[in-house]
C-alpha positions, 0 to 999 in steps of 0.5 A, a space after each residue: 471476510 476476504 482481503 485482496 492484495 493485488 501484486 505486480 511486478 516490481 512492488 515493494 514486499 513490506 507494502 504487501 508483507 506488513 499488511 498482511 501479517 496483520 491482516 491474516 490475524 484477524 478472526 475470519 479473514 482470508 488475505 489472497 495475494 492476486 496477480 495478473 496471472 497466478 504464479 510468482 511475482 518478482 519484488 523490487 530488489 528482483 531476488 524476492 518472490 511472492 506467490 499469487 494464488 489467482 488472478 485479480 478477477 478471482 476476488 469481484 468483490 473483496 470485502 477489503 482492497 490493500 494495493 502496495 506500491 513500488 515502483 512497478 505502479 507506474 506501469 499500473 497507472 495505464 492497466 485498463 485490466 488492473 484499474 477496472 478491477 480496482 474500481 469495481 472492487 470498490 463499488 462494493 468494498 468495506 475498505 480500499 487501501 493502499 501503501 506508498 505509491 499504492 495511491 496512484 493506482 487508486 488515483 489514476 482509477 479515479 478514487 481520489 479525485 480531490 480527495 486528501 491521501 498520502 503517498 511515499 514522499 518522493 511521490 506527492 507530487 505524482 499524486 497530485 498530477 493525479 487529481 488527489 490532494 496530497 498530505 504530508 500524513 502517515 495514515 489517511 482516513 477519508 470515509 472507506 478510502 485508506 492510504 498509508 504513507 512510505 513501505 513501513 506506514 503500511 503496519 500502521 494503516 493495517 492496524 487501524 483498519 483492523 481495529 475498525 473492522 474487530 474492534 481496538 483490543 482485537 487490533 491492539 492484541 494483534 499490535 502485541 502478537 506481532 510484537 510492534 513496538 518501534 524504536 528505530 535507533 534513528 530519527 531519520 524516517 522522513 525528508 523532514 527530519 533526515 539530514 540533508 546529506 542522508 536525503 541526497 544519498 536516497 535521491 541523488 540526481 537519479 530519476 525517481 524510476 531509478 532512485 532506490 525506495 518505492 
């Protein structure tokens, strides 16, 4: 079963990262980190890299598509090269997801056109402009189309596809060998709960390319 996590530069590196620790656990799998060209690809914070071990015309037809996000998708969002392997890849993909902004390259390929997915929250309206219908939700399941909320949503959309491509014990095993069991020491992980000082200190008066986050 190949799984195909295309990066670029500037993504998020739990978008990609936390899919494919679990991903990789699964009995058969092979997750491959593609780019536009194989080598390094830089992260957001710009002092982290991740290999690319091909090109994304390496995997026509990978069996799962994970797109991350970051801010770097919005340089995605005119790639004719990147979209149309994304929109080919799904013509005969088992699963196409996506963490955080991840949806607006699925969005801007055309594969959610009226259809519900989420997005990190400072990007839903990014989404909409994009033709898809933006819901305030973690994970998003709609037919073979998964989408993950913010950065740490993707562990979440991951651990779901794994049980639906091996079964919930497979998935739940995985869940314990990477011993995910959150319990963050704030209740903060939303705009909807964050204080309002804590959200002006993400958000700011900064355009959303500048603000810090995906």
């Amino acid at each position: 079963m190949e799984i195909a996590i295309p990066l670029f530069d500037r993504f998020t590196a739990l978008d990609a990262i936390g899919p494919y620790q679990v991903l990789s656990a699964l009995p058969g799998a092979t997750v491959r980190f593609l780019a536009a060209e194989p080598g390094p690809v830089r992260t957001d914070n710009g002092m982290l890299t991740v290999l690319a071990e091909g090109r994304y015309e390496d995997a026509p037809e990978p069996e799962v598509l994970v797109v991350p996000g970051g801010p770097g998708t919005r340089a995605l969002l005119s790639d004719e090269r990147l979209l149309g392997w994304v929109r080919s890849a799904h013509e005969s993909s088992r699963y196409t997801t996506s963490v955080c902004t991840g949806s607006l390259v699925l969005a801007a390929a055309g594969l959610l056109d009226g259809i519900d997915a989420t997005t990190y929250w400072a990007s839903r309206d990014e989404l909409a402009a994009l033709g898809a219908q933006p819901v305030a939700e973690r994970v998003v399941e709609r037919g073979k189309v998964i989408t993950a909320a913010g950065v740490s949503a993707g562990i979440d959309m991951a651990l779901r596809l794994a049980e639906l491509l091996a079964g919930t014990q497979t998935a739940q095993a995985i869940q314990l060998l990477i011993e995910y069991d959150p319990q963050p020491p704030f209740d903060t992980g939303s705009p909807d709960k964050a204080p309002a000082e804590v959200l002006e200190l993400v958000t700011g008066a900064r355009p959303p390319e500048e603000a810090p986050g995906p």
